[in-house]
KOLGULO-554500 format. One line per 4 residues: their letters; for each residue x, y, z of N, C-alpha, C, O, CB. Coordinates in steps of 0.001 Angstrom, whole numbers. Last residue first. Glycine has a CB too. Layout:
A> X/Y/Z/X/Y/Z/X/Y/Z/X/Y/Z/X/Y/Z; ...;
// end
This chain:
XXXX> -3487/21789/-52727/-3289/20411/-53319/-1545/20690/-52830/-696/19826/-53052/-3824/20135/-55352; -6274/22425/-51895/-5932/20903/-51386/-5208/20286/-52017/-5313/19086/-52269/-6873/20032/-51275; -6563/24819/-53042/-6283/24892/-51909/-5896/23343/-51127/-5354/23219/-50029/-7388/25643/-51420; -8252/23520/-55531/-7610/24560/-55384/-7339/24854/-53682/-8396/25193/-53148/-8398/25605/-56167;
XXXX> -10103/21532/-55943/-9245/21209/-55436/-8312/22212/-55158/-7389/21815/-54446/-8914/20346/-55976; -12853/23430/-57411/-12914/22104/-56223/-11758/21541/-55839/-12111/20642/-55077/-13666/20842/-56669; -10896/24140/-59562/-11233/25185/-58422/-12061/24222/-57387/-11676/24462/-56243/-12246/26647/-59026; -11096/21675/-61038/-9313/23154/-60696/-10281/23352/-59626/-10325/22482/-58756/-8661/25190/-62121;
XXXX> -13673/21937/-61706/-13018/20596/-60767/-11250/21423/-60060/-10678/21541/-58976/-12597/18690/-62311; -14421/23974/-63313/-14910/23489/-62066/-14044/22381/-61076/-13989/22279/-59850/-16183/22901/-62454; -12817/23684/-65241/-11873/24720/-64326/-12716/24658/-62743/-12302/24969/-61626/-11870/26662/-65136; -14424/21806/-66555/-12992/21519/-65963/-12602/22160/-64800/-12206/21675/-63740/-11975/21846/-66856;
XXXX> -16901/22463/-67007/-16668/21243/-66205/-15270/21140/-65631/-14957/20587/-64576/-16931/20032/-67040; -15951/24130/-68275/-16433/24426/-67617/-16558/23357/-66068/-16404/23449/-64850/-17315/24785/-68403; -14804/22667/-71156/-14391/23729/-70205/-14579/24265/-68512/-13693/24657/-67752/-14806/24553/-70824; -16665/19443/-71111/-16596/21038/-71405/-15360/21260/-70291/-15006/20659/-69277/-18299/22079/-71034;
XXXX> -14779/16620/-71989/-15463/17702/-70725/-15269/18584/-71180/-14195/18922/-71678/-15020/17879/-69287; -16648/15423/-75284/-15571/16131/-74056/-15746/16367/-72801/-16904/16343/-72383/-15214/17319/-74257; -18807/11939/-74763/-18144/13381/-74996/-17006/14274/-74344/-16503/14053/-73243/-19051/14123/-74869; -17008/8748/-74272/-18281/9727/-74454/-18057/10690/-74808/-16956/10746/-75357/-19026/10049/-73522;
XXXX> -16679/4939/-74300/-16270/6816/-73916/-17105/7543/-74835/-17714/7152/-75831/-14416/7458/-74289; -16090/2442/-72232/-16888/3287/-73583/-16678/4617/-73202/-16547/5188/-72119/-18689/3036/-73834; -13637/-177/-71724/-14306/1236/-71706/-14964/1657/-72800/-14683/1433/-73977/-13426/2245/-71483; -12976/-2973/-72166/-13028/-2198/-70779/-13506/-955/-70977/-13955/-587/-69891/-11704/-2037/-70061;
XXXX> -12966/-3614/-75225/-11991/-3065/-74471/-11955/-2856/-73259/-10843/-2475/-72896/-11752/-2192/-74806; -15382/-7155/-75954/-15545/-5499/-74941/-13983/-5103/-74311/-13531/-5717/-73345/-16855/-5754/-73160; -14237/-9361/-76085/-15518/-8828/-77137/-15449/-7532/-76586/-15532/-6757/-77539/-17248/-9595/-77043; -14452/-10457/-73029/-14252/-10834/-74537/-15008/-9822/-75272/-16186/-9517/-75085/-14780/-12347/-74949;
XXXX> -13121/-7474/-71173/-13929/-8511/-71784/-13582/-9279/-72372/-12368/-9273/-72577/-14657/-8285/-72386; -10879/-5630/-68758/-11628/-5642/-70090/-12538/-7234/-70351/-12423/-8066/-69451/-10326/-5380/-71395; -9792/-3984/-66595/-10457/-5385/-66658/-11494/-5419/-67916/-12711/-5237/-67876/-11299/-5713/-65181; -7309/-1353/-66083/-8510/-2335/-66323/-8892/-3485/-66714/-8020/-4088/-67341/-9048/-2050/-66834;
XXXX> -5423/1031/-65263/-5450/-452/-65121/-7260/-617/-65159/-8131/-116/-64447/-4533/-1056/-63457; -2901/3581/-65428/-4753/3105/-65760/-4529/1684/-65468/-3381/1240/-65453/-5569/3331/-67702; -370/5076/-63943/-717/3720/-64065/-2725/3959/-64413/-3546/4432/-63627/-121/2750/-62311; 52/8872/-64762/-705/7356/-63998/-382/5845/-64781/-207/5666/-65987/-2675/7514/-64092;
XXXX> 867/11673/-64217/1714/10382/-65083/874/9732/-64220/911/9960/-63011/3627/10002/-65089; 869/15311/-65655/207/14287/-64466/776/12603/-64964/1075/12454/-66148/-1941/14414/-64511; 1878/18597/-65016/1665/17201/-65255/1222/16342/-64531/1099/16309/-63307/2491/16721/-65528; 183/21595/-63692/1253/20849/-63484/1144/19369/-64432/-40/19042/-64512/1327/20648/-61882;
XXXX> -1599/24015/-64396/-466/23763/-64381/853/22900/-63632/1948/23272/-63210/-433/24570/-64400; -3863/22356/-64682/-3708/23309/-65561/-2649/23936/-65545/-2413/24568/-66575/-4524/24057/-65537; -3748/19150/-63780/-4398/20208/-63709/-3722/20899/-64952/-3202/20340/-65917/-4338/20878/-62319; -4684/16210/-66063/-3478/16731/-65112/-4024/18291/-64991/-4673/18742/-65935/-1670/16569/-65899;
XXXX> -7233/13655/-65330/-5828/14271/-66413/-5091/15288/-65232/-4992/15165/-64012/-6494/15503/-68234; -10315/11905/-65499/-8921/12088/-65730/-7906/12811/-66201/-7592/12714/-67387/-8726/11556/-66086; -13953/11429/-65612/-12657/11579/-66415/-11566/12056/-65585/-12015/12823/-64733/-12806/12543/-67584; -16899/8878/-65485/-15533/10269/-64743/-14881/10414/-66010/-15073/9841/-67082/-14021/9691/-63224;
XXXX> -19228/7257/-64889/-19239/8038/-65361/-17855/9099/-64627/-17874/9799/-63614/-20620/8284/-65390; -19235/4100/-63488/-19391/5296/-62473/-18619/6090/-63764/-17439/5765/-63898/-18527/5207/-60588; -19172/1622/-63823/-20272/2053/-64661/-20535/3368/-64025/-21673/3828/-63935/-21556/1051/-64705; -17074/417/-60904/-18121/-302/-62639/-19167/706/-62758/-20049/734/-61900/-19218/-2240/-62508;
XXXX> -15512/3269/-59446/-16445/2462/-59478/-16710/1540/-60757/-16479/2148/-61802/-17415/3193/-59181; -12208/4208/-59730/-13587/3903/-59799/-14264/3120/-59986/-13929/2140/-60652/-14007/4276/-60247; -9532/4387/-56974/-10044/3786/-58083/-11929/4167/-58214/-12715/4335/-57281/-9607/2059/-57868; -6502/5662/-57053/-7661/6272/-57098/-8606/5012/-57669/-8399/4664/-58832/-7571/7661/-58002;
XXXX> -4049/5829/-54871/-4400/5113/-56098/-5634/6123/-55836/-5811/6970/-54960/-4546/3224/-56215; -465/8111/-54801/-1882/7256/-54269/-2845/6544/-55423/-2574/6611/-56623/-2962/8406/-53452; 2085/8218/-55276/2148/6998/-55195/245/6602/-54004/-125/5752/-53194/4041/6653/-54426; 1527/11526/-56709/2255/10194/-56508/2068/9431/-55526/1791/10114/-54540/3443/10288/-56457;
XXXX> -1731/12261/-55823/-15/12586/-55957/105/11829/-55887/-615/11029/-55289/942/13258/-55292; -5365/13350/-56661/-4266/12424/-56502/-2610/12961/-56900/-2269/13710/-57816/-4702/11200/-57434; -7956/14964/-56145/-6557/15408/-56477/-5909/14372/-56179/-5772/14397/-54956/-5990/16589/-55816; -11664/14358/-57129/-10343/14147/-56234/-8876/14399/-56960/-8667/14091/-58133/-10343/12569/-55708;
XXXX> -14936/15698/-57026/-13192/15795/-57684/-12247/15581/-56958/-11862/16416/-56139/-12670/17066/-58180; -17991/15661/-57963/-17134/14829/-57105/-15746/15280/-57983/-15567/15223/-59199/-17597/12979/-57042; -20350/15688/-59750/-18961/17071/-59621/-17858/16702/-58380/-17010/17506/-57993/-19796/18976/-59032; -21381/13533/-61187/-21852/14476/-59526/-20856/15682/-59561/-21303/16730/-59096/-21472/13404/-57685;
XXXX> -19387/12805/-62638/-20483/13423/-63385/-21246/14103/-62342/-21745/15203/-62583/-21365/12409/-64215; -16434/13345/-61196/-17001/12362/-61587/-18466/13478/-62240/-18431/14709/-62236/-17160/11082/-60249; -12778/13569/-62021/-14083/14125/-61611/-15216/12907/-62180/-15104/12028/-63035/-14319/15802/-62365; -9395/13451/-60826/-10118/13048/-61245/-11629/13300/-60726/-11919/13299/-59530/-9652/12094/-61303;
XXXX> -6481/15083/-61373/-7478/15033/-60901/-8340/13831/-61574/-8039/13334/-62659/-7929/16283/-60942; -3177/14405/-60200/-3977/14131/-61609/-5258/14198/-61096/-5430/13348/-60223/-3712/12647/-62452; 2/16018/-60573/-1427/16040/-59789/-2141/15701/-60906/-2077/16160/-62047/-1993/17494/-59031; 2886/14177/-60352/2481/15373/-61109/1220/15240/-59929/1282/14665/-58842/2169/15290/-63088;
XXXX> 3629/10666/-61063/4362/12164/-60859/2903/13098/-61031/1978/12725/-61753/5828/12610/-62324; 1552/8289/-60631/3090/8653/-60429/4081/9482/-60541/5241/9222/-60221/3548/8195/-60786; -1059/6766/-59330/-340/8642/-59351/1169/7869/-59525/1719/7096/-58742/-548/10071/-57296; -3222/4701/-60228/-2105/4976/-59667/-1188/6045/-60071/-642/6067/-61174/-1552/3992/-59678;
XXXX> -6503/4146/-60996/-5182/4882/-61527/-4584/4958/-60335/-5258/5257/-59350/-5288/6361/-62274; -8887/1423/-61872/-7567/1689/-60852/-6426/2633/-61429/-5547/2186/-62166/-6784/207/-60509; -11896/1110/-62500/-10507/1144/-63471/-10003/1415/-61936/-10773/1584/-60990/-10174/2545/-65061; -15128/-1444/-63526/-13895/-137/-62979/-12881/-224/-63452/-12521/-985/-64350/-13409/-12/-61578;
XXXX> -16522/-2722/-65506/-15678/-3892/-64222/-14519/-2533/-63634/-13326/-2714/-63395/-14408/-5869/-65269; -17101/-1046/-67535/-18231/-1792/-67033/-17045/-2851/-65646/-17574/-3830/-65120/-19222/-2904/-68711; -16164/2425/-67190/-15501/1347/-67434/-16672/26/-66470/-16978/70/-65279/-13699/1655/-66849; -16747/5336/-69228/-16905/4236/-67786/-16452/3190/-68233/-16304/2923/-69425/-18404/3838/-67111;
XXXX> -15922/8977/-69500/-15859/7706/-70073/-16360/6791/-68980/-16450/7265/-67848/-14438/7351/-70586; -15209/12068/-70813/-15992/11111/-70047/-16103/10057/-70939/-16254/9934/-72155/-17345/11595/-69548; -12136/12072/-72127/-13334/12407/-72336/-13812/12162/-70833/-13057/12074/-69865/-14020/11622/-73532; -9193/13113/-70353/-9715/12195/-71078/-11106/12931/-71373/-11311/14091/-71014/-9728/10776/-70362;
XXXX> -6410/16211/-70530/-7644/15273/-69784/-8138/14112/-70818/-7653/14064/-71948/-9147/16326/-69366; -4287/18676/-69827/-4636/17650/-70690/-5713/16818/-69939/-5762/16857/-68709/-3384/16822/-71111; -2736/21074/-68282/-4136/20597/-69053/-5070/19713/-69418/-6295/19827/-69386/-4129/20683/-69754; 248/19865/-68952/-450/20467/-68053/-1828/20899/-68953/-1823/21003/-70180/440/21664/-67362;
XXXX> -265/16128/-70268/652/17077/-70611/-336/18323/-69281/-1359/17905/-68739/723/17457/-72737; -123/12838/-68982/-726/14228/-69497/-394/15220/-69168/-167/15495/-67990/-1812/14465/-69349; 703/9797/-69523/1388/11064/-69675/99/12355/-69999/-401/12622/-71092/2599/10843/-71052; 12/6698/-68900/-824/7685/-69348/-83/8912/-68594/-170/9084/-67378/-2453/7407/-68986;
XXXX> 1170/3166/-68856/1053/4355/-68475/1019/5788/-69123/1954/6086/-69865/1772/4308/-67836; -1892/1006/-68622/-640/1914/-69346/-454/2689/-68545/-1235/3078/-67676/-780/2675/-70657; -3772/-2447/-69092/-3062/-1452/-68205/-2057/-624/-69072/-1442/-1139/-70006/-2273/-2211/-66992; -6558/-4936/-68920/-5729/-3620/-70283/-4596/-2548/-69002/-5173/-2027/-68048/-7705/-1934/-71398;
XXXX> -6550/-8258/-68396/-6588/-6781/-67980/-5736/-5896/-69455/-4921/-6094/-70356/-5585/-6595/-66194; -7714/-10332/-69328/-7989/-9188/-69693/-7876/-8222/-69481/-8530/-7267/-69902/-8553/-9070/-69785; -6910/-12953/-68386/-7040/-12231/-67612/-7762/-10720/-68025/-8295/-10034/-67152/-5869/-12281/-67137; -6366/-14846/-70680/-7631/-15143/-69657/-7670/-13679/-69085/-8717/-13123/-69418/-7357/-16501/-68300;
XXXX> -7129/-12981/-72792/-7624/-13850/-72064/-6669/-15033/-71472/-6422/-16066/-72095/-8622/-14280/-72795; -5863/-9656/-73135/-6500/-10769/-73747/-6492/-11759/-72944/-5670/-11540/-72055/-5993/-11161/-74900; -5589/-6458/-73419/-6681/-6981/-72392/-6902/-8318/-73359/-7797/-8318/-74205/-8276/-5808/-72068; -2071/-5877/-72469/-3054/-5611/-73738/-4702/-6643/-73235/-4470/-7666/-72590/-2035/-6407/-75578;
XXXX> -193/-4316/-70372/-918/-5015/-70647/-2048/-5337/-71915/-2985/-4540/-71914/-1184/-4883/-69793; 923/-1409/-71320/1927/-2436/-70254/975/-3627/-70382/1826/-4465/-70681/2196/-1859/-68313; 983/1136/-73257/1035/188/-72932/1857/-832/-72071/3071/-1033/-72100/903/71/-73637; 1544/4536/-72683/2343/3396/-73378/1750/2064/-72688/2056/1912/-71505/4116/3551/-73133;
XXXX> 150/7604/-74497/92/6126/-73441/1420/5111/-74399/1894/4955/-75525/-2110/5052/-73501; -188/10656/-73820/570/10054/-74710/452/8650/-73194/554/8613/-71968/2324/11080/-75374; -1368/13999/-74559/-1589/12254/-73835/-846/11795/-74723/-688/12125/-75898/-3213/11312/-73760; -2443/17324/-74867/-1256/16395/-75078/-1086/14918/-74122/-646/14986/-72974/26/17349/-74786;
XXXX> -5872/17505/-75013/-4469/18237/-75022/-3361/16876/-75476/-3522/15868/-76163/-4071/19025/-73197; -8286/15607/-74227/-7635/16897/-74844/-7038/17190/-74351/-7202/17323/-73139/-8064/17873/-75124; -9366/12438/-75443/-8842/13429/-75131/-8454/15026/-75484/-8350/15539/-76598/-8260/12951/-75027; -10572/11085/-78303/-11075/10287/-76535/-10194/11330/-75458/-10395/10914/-74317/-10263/8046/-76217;
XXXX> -10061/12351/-80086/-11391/11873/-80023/-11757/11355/-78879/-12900/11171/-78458/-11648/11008/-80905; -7504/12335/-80248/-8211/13146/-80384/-9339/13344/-80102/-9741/14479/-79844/-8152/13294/-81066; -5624/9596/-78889/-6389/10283/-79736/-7550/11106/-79673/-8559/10689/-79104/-6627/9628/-80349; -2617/9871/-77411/-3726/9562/-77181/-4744/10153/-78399/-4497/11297/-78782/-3946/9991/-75826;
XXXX> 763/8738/-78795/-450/9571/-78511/-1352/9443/-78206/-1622/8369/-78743/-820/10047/-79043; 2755/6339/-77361/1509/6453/-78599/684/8093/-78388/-106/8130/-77445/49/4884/-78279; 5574/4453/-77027/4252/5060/-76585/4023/5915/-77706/4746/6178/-78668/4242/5866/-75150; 6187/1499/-77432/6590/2370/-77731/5228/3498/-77419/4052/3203/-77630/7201/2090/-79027;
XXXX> 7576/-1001/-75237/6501/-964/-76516/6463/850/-76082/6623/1368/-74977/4549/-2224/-76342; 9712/-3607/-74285/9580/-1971/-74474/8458/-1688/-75464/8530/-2243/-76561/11024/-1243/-75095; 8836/-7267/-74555/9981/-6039/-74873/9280/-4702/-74625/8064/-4766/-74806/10586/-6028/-76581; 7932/-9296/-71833/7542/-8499/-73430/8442/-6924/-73216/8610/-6048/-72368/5269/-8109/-73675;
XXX> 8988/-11821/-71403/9340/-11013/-70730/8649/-9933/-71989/9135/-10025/-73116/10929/-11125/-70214; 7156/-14771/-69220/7047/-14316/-70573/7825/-12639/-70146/7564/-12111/-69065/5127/-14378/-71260; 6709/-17802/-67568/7139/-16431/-67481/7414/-15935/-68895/7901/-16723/-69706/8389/-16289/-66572;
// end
């Protein structure tokens, strides 16, 4: 049994999000098990790039509405305490609508040699308020 102290949360960077993210680590992906897991604060707005994860990911809702879209235009609204998980190599992104926060558990299964995810470009705009308005009334 190992107890690892409080680790301090981080901004998300610029380059793999937009708006205000902020992660705090709970797992770091080293071996044997590799899982990478945090929990991921997004501010109202805020989202990831597109990204995939080669062995999927598992988010767990813990405050707020956190959508998640996939490259089909598939969009699910998750609340606290549901999971969402995707597929290995299923193209999505993540975050909190436009006006409310969003707080998840991420959890993944990373590699040797490989973080668990490659990430890609923004979601346009467009892409976004598309997915708002695919859950608008379901939430």
């Amino acid at each position: 049994m190992e107890l690892t102290p409080i680790t301090e949360s981080a901004k998300g960077p610029a380059d793999r999000f937009t708006g205000d993210v902020y992660i705090t680590p709970i797992s770091a992906p080293t071996a044997p098990s590799y899982l990478s897991a945090g929990i991921v604060h997004f501010a109202p707005g805020a989202h990831t790039n597109w990204h995939v994860h080669p062995n999927g990911q598992t988010l767990h809702v813990l405050e707020g509405i956190a959508l998640v879209g996939t490259r089909d235009g598939t969009v699910v609204a998750a609340r606290p305490g549901e999971t969402v998980t995707c597929d290995p190599d299923v193209e999505h992104w993540h975050g909190a609508t436009s006006g409310t926060l969003a707080v998840h558990i991420a959890a993944v299964v990373a590699g040797e040699g490989h973080g668990g995810t490659d990430w890609f470009e923004a979601v346009s705009a467009e892409d976004y308020d598309a997915a708002q308005s695919a859950v608008r009334g379901r939430r």
